[in-house]
Rosetta silent file (secondary structure, phi, psi, omega in degrees, C-alpha in Angstrom):
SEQUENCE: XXXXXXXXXXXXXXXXXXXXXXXXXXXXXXXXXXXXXXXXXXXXXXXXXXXXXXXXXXXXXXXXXXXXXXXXXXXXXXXXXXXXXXXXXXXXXXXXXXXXXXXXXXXXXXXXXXXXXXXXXXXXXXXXXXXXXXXXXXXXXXXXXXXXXXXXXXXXXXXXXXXXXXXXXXXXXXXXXXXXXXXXXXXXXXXXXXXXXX
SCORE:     score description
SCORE:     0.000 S_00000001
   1 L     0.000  125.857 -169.356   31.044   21.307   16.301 S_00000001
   2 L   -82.020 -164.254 -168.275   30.912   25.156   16.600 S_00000001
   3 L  -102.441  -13.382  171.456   27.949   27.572   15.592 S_00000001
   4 H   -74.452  -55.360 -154.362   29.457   28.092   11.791 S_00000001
   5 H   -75.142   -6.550  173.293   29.710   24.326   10.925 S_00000001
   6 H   -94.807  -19.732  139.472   26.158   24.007   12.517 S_00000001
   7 H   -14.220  -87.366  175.330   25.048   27.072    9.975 S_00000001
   8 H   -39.284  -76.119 -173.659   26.770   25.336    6.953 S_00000001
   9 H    -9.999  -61.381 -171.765   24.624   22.193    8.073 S_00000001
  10 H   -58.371  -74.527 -158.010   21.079   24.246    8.410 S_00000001
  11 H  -113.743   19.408  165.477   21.413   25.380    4.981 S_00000001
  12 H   -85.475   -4.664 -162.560   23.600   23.576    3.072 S_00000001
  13 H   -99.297  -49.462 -173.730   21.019   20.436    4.096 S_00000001
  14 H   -62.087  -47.653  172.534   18.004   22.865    3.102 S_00000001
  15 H   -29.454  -46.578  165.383   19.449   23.929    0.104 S_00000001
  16 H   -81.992  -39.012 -160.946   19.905   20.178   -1.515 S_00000001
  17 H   -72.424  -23.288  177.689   16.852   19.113   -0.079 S_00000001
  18 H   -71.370  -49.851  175.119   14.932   22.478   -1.996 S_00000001
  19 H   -55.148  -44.589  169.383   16.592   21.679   -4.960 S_00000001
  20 H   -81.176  -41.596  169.632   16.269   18.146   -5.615 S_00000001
  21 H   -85.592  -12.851  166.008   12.570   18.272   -4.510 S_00000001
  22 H   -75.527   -0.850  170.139   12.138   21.089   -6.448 S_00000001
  23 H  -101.834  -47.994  167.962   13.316   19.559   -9.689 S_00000001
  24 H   -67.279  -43.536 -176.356   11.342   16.400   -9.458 S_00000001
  25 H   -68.780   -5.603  168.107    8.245   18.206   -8.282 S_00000001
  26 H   -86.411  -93.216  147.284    8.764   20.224  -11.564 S_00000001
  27 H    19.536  -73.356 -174.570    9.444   17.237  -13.199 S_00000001
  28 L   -79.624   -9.092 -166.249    6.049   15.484  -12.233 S_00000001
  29 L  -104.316    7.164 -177.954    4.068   18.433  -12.370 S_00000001
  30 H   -38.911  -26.739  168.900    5.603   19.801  -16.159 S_00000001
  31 H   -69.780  -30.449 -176.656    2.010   19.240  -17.746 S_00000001
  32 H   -96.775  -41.897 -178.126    0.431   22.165  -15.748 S_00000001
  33 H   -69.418  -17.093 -162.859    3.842   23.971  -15.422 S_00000001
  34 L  -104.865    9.926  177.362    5.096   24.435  -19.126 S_00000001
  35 L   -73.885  -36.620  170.836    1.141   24.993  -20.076 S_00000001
  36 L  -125.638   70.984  175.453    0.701   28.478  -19.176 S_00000001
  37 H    57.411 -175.355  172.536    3.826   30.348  -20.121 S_00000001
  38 H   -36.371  -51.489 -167.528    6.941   31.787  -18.362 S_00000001
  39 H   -83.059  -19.025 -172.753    5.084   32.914  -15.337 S_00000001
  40 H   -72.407  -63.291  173.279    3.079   29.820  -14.526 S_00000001
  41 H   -31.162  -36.207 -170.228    6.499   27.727  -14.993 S_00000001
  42 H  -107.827   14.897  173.745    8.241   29.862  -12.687 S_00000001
  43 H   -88.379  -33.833  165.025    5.611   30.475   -9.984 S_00000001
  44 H   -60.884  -54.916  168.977    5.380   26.534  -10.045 S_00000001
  45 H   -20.799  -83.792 -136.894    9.101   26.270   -9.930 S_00000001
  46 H   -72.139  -36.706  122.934    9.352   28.263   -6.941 S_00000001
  47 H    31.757 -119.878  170.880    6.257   26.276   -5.650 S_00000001
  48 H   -85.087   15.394  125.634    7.816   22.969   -5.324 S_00000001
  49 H   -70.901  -18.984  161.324   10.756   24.327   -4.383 S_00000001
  50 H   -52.367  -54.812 -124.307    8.945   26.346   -1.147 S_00000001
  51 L   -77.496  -47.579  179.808    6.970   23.166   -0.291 S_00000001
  52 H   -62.807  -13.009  144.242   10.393   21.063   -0.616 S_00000001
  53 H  -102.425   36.261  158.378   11.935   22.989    1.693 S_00000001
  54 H   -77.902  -79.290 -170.621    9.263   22.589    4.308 S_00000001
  55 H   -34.634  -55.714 -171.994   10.027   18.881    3.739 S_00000001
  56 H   -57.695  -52.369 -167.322   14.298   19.474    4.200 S_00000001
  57 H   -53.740  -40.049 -179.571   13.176   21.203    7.450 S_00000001
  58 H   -55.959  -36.825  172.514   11.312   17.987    8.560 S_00000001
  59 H   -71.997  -56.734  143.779   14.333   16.265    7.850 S_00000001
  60 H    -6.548  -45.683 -179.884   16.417   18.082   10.010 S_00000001
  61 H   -87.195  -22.342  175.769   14.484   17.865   12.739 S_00000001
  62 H   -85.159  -60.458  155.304   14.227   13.933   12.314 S_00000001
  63 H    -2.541 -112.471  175.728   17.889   14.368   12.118 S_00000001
  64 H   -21.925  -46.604  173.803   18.420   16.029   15.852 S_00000001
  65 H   -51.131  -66.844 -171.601   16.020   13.698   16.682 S_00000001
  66 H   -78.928   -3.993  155.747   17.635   10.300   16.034 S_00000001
  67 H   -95.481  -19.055 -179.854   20.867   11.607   17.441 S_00000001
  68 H   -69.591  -32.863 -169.429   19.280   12.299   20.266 S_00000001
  69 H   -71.276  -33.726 -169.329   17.268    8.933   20.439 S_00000001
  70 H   -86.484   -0.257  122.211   20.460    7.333   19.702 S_00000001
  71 H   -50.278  -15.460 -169.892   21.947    8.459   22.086 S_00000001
  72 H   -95.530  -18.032  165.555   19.590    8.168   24.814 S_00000001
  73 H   -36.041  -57.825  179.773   20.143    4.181   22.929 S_00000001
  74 H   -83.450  -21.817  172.186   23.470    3.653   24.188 S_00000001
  75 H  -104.579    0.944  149.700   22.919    4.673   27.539 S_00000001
  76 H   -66.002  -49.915 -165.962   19.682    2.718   28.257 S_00000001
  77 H   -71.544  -39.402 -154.488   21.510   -0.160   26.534 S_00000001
  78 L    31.871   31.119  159.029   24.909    0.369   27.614 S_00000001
  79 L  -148.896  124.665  163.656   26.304   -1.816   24.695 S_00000001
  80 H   -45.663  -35.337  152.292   26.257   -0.949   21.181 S_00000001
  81 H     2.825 -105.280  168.195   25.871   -4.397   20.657 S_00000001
  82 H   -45.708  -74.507 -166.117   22.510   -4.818   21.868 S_00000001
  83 H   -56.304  -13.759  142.428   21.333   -1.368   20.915 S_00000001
  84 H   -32.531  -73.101 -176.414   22.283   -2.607   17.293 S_00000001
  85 H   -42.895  -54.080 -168.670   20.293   -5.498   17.321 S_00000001
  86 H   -64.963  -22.258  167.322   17.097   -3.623   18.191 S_00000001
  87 H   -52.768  -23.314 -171.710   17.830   -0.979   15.465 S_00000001
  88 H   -95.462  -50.098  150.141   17.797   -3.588   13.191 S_00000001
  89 L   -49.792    5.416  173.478   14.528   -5.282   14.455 S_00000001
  90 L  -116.469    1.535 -156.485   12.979   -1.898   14.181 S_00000001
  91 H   -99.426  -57.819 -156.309   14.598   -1.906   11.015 S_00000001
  92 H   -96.479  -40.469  158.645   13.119   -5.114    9.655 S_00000001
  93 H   -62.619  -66.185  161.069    9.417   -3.992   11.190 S_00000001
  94 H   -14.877  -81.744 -167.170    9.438   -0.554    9.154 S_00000001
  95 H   -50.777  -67.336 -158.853   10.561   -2.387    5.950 S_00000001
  96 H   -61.244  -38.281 -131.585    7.604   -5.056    6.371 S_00000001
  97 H   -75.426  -54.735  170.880    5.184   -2.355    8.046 S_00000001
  98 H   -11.580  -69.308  170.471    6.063   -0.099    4.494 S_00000001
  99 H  -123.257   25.424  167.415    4.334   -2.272    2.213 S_00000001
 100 H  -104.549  -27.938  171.864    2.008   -4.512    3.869 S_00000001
 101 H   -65.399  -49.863  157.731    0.005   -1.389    5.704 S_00000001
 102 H   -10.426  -80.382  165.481    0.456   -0.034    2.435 S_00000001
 103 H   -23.505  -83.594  171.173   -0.922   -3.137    0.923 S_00000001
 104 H   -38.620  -63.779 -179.336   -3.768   -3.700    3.322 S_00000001
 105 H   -83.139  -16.026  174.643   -4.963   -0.020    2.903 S_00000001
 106 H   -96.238  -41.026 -137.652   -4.734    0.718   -0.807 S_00000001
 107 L   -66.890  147.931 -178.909   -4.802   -2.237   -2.288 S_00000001
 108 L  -106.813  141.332 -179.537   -7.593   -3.144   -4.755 S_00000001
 109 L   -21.074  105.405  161.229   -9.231   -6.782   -5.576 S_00000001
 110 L    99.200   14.511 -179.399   -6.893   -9.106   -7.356 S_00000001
 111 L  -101.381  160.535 -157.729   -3.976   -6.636   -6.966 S_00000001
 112 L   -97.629  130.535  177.224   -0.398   -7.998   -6.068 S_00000001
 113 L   -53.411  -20.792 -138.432    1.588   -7.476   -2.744 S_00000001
 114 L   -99.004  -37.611  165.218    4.587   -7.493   -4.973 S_00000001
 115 L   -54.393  -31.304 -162.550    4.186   -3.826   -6.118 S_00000001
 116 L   -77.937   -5.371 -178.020    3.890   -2.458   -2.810 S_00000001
 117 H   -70.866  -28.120 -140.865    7.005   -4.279   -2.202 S_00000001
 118 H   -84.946  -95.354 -161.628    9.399   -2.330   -4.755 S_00000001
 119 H   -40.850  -65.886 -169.683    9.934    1.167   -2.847 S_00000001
 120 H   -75.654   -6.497  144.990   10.841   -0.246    0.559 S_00000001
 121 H   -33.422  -50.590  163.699   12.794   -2.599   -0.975 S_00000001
 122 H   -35.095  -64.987  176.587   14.550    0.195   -2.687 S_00000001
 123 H   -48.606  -50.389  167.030   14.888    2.159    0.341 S_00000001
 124 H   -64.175  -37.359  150.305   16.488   -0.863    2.050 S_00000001
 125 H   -44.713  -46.525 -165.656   18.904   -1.233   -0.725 S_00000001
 126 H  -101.080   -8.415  142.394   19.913    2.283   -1.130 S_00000001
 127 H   -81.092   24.369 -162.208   20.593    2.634    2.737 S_00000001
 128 H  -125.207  -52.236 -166.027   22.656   -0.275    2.939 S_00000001
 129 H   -76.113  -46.043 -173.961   24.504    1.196    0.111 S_00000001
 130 H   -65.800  -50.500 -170.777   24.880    4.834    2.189 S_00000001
 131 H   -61.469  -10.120  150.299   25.712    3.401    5.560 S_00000001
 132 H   -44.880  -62.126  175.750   28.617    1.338    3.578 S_00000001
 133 H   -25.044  -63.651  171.466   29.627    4.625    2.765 S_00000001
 134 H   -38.369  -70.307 -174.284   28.959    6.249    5.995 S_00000001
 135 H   -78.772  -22.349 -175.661   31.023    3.212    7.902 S_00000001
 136 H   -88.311  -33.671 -169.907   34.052    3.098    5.194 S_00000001
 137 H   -95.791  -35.559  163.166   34.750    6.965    5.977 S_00000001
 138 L   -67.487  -82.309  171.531   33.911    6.823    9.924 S_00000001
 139 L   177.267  163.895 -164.433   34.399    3.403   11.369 S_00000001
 140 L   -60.107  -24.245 -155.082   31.971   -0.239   10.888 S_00000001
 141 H   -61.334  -41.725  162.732   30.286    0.535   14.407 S_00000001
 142 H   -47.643  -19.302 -165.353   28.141    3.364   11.729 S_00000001
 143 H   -80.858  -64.296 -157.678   26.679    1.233    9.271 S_00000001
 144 H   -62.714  -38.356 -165.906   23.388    0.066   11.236 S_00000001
 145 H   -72.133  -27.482 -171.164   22.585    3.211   13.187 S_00000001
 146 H   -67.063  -67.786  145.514   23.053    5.015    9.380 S_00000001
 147 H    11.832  -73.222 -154.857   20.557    1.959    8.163 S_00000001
 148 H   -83.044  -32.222  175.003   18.140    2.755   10.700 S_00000001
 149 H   -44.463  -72.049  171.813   18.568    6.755    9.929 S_00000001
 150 H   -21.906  -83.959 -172.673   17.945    5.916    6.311 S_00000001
 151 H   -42.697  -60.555  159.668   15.236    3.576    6.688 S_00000001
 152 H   -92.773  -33.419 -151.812   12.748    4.613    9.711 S_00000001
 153 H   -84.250  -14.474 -162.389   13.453    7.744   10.238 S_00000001
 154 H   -56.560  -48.098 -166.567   13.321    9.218    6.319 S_00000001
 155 H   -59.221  -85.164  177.566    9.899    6.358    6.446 S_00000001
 156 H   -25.820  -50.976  156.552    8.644    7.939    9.876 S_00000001
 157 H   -45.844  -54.601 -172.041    8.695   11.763    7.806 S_00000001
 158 H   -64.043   -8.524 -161.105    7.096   10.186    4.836 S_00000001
 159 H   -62.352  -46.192  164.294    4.063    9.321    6.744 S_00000001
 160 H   -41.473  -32.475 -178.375    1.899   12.042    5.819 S_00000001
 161 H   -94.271  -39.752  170.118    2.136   11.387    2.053 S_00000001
 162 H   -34.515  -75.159 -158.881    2.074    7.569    2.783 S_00000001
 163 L   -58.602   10.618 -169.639   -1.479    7.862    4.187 S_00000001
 164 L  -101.387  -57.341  169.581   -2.581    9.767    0.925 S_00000001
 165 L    98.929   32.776 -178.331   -1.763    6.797   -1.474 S_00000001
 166 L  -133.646  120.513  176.936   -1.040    9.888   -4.579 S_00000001
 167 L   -83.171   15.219  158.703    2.171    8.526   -6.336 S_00000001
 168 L   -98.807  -19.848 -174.158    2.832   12.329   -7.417 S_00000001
 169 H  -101.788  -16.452  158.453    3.063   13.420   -3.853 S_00000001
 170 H   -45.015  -54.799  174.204    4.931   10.689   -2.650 S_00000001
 171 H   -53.049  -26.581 -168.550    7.828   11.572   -4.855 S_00000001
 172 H   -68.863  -45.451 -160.931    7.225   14.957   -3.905 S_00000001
 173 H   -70.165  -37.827 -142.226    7.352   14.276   -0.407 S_00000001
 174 H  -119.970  -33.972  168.547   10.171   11.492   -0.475 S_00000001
 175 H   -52.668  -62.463 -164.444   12.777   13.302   -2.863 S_00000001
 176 H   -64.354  -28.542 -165.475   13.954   16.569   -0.726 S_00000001
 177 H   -60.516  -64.229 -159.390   13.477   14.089    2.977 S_00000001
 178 H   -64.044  -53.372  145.064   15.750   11.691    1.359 S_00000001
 179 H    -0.223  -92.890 -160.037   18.266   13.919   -0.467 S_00000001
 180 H   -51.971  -47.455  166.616   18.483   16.057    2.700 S_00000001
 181 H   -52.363  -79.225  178.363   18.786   12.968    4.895 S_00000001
 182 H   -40.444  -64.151 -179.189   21.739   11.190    2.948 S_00000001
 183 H   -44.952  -70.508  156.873   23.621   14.612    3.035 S_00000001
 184 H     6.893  -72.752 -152.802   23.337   14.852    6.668 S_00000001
 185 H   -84.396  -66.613  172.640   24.477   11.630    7.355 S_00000001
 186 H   -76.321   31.533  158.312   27.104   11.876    5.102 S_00000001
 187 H  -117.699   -2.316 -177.942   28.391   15.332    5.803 S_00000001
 188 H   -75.298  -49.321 -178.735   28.348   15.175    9.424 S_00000001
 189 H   -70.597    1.938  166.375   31.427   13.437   10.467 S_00000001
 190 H   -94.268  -24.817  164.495   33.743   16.063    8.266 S_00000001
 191 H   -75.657  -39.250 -167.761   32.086   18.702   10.167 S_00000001
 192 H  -100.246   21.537  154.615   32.592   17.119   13.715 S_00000001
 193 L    66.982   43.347 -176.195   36.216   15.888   12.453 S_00000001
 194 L  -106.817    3.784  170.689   35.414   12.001   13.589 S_00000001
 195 L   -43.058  138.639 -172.271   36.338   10.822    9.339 S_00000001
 196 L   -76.479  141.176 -154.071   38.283    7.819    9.607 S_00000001
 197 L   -87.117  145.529 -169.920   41.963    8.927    9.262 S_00000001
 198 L   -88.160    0.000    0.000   43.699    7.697    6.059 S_00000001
């Protein structure tokens, strides 16, 4: 991959991730923004669109990161195999951690584990769905490490908004990382030309 297609990357990945969290963070925050005219709307706009691309950089960087780790993966491990399996047992620890810490730390008398369940459920559902993707255009050997991309590392970003427990800045927090993540994963093998050949 040359120094243009890692360019395109940088800021076609900030660009959706500014965009998407800035439209939901507009979105949740529309009671303060459409309240004081034109300028207050578009100084908020611009706003949640700053703050959401702080957050796309953080994804990035979790990005480089988990190619790196997974790489350093296969050569502790020497077998994808194996370094599968543990991805998925770190995989299956996340998802439980997600809404039982969650649980444990928010939760109020008489309230039900079963809410805190619905978002990492989610998560686990819709990365499952990308790494199908992911592995139908590369090859199957993609789907778990894409999984484990999804799953911990997007979760492993959110942590700062986790430990706040305010279900406007989760969304805030969890739109551009996720966005920006899923693009990533699924724009990287057409930049490094490894798309499964038709």
């Amino acid at each position: 991959m040359n120094s243009r297609k890692v360019v395109f990357l940088f800021w076609s990945t900030l660009l959706v991730g500014s965009l998407t969290g800035g439209i939901v963070g507009s979105i949740l925050n529309a009671d303060r923004l459409l309240g004081g005219g034109f300028a207050n709307f578009f100084w908020g706009a611009v706003w949640a669109i700053g703050i959401s691309a702080a957050f796309s950089l953080i994804a990035q960087m979790g990005f480089f990161a988990y190619l790196t780790l997974h790489r350093f993966g296969l050569g502790i491990f020497k077998s994808v195999r194996l370094w599968n399996r543990i991805q998925v047992v770190i995989i299956a620890f996340v998802v439980f951690d997600l809404f039982y810490l969650r649980y444990a730390a928010f939760a109020e008398s008489g309230e039900s584990i079963w809410s805190y369940m619905i978002i990492p459920v989610l998560l686990l559902i819709y990365g499952i769905v990308i790494a199908a993707l992911k592995a139908k255009a590369t090859n199957r050997q993609a789907f778990i490490p894409a999984v484990f991309f999804i799953v911990v590392v997007t979760t492993i970003e959110w942590v700062p908004a986790l430990t706040a427990n305010d279900p406007k800045w989760l969304w805030i927090y969890f739109t551009p990382l996720l966005a920006a993540n899923t693009w990533q994963l699924l724009i990287l093998h057409r930049l490094t030309g490894t798309e499964k050949k038709a």
